[in-house]
TORPA-432476 format. One line per 5 residues: number of its first residue (from 1); their letters; for each residue x, y, z of N, C-alpha, C, O. Coordinates in steps of 0.001 Angstrom, whole numbers, always signed. Each point is the difference from the previous one (the first is absolute). Layout:
N
NUM> a> X,Y,Z,X,Y,Z,X,Y,Z,X,Y,Z  ... .
//
This chain:
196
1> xxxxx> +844,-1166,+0,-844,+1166,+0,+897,+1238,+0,+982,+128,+731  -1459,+871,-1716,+1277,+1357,+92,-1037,+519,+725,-1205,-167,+189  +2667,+1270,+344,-742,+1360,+1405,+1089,+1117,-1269,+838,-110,-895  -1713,+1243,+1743,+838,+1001,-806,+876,+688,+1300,-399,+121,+1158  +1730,+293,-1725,+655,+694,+491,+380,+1401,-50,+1116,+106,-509 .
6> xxxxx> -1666,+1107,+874,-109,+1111,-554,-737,-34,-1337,-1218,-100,+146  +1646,+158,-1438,-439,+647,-1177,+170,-1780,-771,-685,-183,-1007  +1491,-911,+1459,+365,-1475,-603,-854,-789,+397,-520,+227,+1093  +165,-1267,-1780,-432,-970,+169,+743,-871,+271,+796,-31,-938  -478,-894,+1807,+988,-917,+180,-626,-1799,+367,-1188,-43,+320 .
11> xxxxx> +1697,-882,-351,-311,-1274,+283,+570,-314,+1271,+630,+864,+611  -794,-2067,-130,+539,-496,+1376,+1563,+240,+201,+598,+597,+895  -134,-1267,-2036,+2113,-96,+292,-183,+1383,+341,-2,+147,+1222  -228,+1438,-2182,+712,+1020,+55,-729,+586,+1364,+645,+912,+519  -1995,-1307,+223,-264,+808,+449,+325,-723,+1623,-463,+480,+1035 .
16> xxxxx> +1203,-1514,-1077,+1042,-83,+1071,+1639,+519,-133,+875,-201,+842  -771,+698,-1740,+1424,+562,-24,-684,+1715,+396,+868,+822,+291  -2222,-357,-283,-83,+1169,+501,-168,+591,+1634,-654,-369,+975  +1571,+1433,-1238,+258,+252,+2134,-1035,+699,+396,-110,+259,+1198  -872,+192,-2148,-1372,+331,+357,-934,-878,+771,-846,+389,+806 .
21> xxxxx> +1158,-1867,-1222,-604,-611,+678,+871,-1083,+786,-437,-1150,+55  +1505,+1431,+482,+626,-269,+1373,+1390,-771,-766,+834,-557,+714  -722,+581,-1826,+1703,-470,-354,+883,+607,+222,-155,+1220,-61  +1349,-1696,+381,+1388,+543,+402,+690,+258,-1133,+199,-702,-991  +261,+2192,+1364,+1160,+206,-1170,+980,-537,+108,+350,+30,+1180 .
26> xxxxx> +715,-824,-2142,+1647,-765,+597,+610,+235,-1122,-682,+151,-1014  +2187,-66,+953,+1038,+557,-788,-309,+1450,-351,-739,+723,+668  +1326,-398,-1692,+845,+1547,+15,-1341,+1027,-579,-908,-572,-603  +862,+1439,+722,-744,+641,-165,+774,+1436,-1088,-631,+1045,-159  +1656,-1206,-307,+966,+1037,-1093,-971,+117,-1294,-545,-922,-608 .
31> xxxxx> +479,+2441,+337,-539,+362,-788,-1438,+594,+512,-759,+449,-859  +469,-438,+1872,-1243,+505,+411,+566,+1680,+913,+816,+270,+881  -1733,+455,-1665,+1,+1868,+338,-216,+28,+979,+879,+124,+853  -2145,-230,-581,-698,+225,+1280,-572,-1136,+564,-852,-638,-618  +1300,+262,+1927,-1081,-694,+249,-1102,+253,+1717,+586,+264,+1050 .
36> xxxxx> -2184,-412,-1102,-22,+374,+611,-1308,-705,+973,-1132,-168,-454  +1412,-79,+1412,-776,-340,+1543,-727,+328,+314,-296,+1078,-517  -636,-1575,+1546,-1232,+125,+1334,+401,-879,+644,+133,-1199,-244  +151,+2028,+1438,-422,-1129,+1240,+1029,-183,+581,+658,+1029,+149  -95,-2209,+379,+1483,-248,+336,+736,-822,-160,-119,-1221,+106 .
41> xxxxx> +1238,+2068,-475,+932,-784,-987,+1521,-734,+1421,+724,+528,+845  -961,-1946,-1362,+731,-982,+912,+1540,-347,-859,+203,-894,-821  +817,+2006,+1371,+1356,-853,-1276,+964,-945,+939,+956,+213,+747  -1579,-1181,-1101,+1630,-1286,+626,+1263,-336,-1013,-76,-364,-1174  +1360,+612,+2036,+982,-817,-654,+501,+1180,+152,-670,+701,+759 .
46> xxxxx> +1949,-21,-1356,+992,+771,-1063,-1047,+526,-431,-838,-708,-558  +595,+2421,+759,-700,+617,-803,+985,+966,-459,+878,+194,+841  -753,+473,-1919,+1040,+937,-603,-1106,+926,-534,-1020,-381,-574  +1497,+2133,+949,-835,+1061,-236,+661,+663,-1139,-722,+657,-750  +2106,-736,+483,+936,+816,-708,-437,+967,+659,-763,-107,+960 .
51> xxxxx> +1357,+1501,-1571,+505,+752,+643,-1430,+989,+210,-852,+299,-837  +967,+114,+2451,-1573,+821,+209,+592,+1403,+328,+944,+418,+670  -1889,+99,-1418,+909,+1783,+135,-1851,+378,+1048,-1122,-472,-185  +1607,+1425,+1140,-593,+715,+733,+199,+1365,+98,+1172,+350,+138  -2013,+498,-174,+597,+1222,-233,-560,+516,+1592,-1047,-249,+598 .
56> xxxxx> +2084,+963,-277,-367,+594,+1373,-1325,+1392,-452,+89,+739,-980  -1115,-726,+1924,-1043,+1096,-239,+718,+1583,+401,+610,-108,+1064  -547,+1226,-1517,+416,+937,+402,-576,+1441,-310,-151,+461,-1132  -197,+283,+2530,-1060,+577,-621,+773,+1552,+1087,+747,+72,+976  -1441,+885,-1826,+847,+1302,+249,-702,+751,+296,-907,+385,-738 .
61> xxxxx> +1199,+218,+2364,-684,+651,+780,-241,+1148,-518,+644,+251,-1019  -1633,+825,+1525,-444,+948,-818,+131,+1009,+1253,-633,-251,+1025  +1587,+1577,-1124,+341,+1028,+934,-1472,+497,+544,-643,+98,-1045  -183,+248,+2072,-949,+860,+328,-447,+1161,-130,-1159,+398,-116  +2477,+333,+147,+606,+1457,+506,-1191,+154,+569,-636,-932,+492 .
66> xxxxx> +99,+2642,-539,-565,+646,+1048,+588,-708,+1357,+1204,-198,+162  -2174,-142,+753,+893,-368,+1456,+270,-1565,+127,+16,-576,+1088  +141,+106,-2005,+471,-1198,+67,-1264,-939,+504,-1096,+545,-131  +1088,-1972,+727,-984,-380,+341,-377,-1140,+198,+674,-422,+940  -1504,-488,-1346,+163,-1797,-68,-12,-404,-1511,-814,+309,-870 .
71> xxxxx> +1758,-960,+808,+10,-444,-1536,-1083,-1550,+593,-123,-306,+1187  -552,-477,-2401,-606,-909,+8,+352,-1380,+832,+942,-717,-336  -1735,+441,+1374,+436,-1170,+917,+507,-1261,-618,-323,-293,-1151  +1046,-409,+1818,+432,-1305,-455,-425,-937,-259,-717,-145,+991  +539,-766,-1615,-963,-976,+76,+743,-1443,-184,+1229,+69,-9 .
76> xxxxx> -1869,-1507,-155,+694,-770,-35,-94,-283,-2069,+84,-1206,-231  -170,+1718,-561,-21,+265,-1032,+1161,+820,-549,+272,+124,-1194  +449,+481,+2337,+1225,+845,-143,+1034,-930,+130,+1173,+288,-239  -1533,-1342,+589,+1772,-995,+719,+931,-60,-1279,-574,-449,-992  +1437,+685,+880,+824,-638,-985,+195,+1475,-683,+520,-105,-1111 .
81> xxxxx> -767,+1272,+1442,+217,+862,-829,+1148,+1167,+898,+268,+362,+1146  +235,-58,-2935,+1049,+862,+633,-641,+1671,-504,-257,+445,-1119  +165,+118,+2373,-381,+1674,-206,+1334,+971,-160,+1137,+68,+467  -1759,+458,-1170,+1193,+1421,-536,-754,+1324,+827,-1092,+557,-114  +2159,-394,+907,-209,+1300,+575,+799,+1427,-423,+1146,+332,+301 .
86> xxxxx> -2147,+397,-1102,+1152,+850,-362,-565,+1068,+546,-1135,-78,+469  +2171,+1747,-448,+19,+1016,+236,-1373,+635,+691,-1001,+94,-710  +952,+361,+2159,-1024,-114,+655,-360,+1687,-127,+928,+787,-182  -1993,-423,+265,-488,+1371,+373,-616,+344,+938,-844,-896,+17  +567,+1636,+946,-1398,+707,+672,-158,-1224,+1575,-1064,-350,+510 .
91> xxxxx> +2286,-8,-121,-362,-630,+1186,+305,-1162,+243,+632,-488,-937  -799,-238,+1825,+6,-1692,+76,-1221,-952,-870,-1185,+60,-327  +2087,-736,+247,-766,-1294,-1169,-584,-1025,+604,+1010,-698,-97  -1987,-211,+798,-92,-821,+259,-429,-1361,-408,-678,+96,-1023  +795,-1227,+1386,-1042,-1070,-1331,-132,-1072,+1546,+856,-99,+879 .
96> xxxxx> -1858,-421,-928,-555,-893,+1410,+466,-1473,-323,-524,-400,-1039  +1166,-305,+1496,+32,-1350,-151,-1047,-991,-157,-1168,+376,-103  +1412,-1357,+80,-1306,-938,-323,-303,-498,+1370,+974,-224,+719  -2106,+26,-264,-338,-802,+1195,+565,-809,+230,+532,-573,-951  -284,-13,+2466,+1060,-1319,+384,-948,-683,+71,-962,+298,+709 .
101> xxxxx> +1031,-1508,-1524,-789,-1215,+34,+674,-825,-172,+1169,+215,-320  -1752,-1699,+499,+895,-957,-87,-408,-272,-2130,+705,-657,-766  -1695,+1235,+484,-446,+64,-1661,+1508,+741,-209,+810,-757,-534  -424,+1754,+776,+697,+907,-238,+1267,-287,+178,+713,+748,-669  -44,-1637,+1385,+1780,-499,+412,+410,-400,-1543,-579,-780,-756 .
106> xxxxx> +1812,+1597,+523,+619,-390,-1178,+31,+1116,-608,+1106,+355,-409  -2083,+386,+203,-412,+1479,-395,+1615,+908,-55,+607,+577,+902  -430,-679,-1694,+1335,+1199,-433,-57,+854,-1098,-633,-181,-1040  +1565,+1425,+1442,+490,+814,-1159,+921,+784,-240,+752,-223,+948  -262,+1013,-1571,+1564,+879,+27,-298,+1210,-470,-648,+58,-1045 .
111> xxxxx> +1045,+1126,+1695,+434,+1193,-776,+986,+688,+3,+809,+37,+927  -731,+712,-2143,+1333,+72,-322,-423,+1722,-368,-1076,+158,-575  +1893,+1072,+896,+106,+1381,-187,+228,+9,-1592,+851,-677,-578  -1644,+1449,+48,+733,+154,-1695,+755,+1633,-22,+558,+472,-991  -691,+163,+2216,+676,+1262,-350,+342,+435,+1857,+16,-850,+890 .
116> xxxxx> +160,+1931,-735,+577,+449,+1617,-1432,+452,+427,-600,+984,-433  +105,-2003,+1486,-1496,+426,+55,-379,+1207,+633,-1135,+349,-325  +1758,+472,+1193,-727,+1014,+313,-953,+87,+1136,-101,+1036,+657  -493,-1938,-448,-670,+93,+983,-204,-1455,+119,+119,-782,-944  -512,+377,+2456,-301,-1452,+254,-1005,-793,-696,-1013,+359,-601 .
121> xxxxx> +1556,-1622,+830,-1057,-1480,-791,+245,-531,+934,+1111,-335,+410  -2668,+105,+307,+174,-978,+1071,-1442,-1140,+201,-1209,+204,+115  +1933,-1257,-142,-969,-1408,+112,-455,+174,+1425,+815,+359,+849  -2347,-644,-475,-644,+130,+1365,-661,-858,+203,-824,-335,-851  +947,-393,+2146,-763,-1588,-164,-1602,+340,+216,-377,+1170,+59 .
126> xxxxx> -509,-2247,+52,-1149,+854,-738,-794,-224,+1690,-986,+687,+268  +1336,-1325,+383,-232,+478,+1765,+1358,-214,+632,+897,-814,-219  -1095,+2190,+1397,+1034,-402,+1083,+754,-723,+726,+890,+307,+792  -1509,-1770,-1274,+258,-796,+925,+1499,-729,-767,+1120,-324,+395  -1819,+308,-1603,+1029,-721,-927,+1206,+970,-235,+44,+1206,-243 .
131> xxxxx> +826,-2073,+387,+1501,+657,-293,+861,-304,-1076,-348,-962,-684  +1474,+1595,+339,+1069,-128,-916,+1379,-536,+908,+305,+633,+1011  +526,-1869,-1448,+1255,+431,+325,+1052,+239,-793,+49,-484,-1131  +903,+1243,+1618,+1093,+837,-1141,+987,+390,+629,-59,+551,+1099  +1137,-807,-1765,+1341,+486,+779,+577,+1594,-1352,+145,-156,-1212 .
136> xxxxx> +40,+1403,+1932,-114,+1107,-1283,+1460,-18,+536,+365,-227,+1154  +570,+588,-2511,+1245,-117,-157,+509,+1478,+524,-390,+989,-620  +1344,-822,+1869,+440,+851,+773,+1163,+1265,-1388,-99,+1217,-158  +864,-2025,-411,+414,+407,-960,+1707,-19,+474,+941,+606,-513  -960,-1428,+1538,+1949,-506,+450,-447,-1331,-236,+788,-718,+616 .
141> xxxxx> -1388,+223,-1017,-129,-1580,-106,-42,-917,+1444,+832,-757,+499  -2229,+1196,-55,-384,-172,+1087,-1931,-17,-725,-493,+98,-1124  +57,-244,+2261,-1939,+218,-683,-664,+60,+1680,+286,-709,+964  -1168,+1736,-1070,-1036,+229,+1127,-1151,-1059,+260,-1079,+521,+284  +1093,-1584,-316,-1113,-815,-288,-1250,+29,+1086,+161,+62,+1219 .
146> xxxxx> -1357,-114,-1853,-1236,+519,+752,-1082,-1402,-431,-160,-416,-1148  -382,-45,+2180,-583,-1310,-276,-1644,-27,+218,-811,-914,-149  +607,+2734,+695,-1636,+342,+238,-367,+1146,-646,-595,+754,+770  +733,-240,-2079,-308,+1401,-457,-1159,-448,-1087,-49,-1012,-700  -556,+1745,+772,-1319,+383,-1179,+431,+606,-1063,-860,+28,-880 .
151> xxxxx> +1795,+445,+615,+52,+334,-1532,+1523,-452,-254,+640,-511,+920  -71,+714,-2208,+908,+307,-628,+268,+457,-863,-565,-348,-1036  +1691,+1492,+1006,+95,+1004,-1128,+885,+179,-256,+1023,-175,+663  -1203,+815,-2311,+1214,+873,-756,+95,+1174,+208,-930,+692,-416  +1845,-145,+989,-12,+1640,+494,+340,+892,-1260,+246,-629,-1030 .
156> xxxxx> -198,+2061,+970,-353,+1006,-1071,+1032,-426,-908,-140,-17,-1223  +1840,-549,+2238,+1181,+107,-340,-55,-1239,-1110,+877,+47,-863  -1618,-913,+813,+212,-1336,-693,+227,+344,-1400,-939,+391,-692  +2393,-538,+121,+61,+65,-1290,-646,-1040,-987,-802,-772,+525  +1063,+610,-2100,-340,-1202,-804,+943,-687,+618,+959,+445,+629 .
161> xxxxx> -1243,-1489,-816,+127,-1761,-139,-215,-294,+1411,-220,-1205,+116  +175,+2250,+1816,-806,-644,+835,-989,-872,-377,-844,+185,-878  +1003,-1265,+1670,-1231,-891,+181,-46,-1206,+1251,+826,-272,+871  -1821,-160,-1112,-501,-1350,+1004,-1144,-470,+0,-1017,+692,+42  +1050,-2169,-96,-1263,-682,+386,-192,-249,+1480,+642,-78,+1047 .
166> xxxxx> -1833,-2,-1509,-1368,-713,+1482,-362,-856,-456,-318,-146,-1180  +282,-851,+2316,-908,-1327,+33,-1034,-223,+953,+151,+668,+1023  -845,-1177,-1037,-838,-369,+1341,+217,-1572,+215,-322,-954,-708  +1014,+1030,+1994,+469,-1394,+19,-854,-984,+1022,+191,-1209,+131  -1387,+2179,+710,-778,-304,+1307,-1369,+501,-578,-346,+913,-750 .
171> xxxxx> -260,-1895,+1416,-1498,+194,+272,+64,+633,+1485,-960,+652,+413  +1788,-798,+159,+299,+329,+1717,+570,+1935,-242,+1030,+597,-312  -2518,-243,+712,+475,+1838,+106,+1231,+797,+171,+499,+912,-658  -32,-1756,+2139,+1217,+620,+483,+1307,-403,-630,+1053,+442,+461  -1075,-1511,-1810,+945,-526,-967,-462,+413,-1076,+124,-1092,-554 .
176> xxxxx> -600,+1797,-319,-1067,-233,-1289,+1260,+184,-859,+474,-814,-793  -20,+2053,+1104,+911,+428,-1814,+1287,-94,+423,+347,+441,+1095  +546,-1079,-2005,+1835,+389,-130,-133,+984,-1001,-733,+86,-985  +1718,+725,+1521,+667,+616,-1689,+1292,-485,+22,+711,-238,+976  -492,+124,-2105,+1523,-825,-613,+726,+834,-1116,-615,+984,-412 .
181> xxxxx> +1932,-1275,-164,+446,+129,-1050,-184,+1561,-321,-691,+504,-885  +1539,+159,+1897,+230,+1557,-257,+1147,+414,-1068,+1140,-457,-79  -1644,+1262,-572,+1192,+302,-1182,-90,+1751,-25,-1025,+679,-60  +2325,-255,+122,+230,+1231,+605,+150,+769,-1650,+443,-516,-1027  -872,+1615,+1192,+199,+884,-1242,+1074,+1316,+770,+448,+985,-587 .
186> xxxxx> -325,-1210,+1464,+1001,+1654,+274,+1103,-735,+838,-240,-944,+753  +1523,+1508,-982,+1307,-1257,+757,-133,+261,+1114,-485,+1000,+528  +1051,-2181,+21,-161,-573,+1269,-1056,-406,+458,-75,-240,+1205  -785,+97,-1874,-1740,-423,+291,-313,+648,+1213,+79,-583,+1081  -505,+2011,-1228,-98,+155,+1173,-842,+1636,+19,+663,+1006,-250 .
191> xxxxx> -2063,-914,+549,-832,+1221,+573,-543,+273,-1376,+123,+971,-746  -1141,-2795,+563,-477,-118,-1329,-1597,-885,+1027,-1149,-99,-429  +1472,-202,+1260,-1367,-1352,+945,+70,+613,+1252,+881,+541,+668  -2261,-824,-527,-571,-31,+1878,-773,-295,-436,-383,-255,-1141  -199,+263,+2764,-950,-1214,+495,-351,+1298,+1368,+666,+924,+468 .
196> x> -2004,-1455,-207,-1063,+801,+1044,-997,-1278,+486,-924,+203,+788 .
//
């Protein structure tokens, strides 16, 4: 008896070689463009991806001027992105972190100065309770490290190429954020970060 398969008519042999109706694909699959899924896909053995390019997301902050103010809160839709902070006007900058949740652990991002900002950029956790820890580079090669502050910032002085990421490494308030991986734009790394 034939069944049809999409737009084919097919007989018994072909319409057990179809994975529409529960056959397994086996050997090579070369020469196929696209191929494409529902549902979930189970790979056993040696799987080979060749080569996977990822492009980091990067998105470029936008100055306020007038008196400066809250730039757009964090979200967990932000992780993985690197912000460009450039040339500040009209005051302090602020942007709110993402809530500490345990949804939320893993949650990271980096920014990096694109010019001598001028006025502060500072990350603010989004309640009191939750903290940052950070060690800010003294500038003799030493660091002030602070393991309970609510924000962290780039001060006016922060030239281009300052930067650093945040992570949220806690669902636990009084642990929530590291910052890591400080990179100094003015020598000696030093009266470019604080912390409050």
């Amino acid at each position: 008896m034939s069944k049809r398969i999409g737009k084919y008519k097919v007989g018994g042999k072909n319409q057990a070689l179809s994975t529409m109706d529960g056959a397994v694909i086996q050997g090579n699959l070369s020469g196929i463009a696209n191929l494409t899924t529902t549902g979930t896909n189970t790979l056993a053995g040696a799987t080979n991806f060749g080569v996977l390019r990822k492009r980091q997301k990067v998105t470029q902050l936008v100055d306020l001027g007038g008196s400066g103010g809250a730039l757009t809160a964090l979200t967990q839709a932000d992780s993985g992105t690197h912000f460009l902070v450039p040339a500040l006007t009209g005051g302090v900058h602020t942007m709110a972190l993402p809530a500490v949740t345990a949804a939320n652990v893993g949650w990271h991002a980096r920014f990096t100065a694109v010019g001598t900002l001028a006025q502060i950029f500072k990350l603010q956790t989004a309640q009191t309770a939750d903290k940052i820890i950070n060690a800010v580079p003294d500038g003799d090669g030493t660091v002030t490290k602070t393991a309970a502050s609510n924000e962290f910032r780039l001060l006016a002085e922060a030239e281009a190429g300052a930067g650093f990421s945040i992570t949220m490494i806690s669902a636990t308030a009084g642990i929530a954020f590291l910052v890591h991986d400080l990179a100094a734009g003015i020598a000696a790394n030093t009266g470019e970060y604080g912390q409050a």
